[in-house]
Residue, then its C-alpha position, 0 to 999 in steps of 0.5 A: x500500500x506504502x509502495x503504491x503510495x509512493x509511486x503515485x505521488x512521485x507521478x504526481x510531482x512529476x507531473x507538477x515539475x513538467x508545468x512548473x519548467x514551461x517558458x514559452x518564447x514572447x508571442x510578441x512586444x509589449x512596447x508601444x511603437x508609433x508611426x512617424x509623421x508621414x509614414x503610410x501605414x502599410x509601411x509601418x505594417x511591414x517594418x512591425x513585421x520585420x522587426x518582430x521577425x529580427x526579435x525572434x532570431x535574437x532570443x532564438x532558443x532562450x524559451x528552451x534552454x529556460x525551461x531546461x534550467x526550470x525542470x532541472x532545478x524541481x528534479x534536483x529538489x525532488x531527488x534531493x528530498x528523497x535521498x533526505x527522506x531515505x536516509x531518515x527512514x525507508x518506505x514513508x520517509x523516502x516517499x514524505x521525502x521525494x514529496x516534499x523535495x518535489x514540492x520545494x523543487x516545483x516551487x524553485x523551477x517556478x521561481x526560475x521559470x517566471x523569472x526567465x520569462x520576465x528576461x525573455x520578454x524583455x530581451x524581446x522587447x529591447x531588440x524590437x524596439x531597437x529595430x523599430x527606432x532604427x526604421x524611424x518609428x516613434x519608440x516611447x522614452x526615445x527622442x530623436x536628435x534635432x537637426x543642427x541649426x542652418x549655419x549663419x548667412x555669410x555676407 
């Protein structure tokens, strides 16, 4: 009955790790970006396009290898806990032991999972608007340069 037990709550830890390391790469900027004065708006259409294109390559992989980091943090509790629950008993104090690293390894992958999120967007967002301002687009927090002053009539 133990052992059923035990098997059954290291299928449902594991089952919460698997959530707990999912980081999904951004879906898109969370940054404003505006049209310049005079631009169509088609125009502006292609330069969004391209420019969450150039995004993605720039964060190409970050979602995979966050979430890796993720599930290996709520593994490495679970067997910690289970080898503190091994040597503290056997039977119940493996399972007790494996539940409670699991639970505290879910809660560290968590930890990471919505932290690494948080940079990816982020990451996202900067090389997006990078490339927007770039193609002349108003970018909230940047300002263009004014041009110089036309230099003093000679005569």
């Amino acid at each position: 009955m133990v052992e059923v037990k035990a098997k059954a709550g290291i299928f449902l830890v594991g089952g919460f790790m698997l959530l707990a390391g999912c980081v999904a790469p951004p879906l898109g900027p969370t940054v404003a970006v505006l049209p310049s004065p005079n631009k169509p708006f088609t125009v502006f259409q292609d330069d969004q396009v391209g420019c969450e294109d150039y995004a993605d390559r720039q964060i190409a992989g970050g979602a995979e290898a966050a979430s890796d980091r993720a599930v290996g943090a709520a593994v490495l509790g679970t067997a910690l806990g289970t080898a503190v629950g091994a040597a503290t008993g056997r039977g119940r104090g493996a399972a007790a032991g494996a539940a409670f690293g699991g639970v505290v390894g879910t809660g560290v992958g968590a930890g990471i999972a919505g932290r690494s999120q948080y940079e990816l967007q982020q990451r996202y967002n900067i090389a997006y608007s990078q490339c927007m301002y770039a193609k002349g687009n108003q970018v909230p927090g940047f300002t263009r340069a004014a041009p110089p002053p036309p230099p003093p009539p000679q005569g």
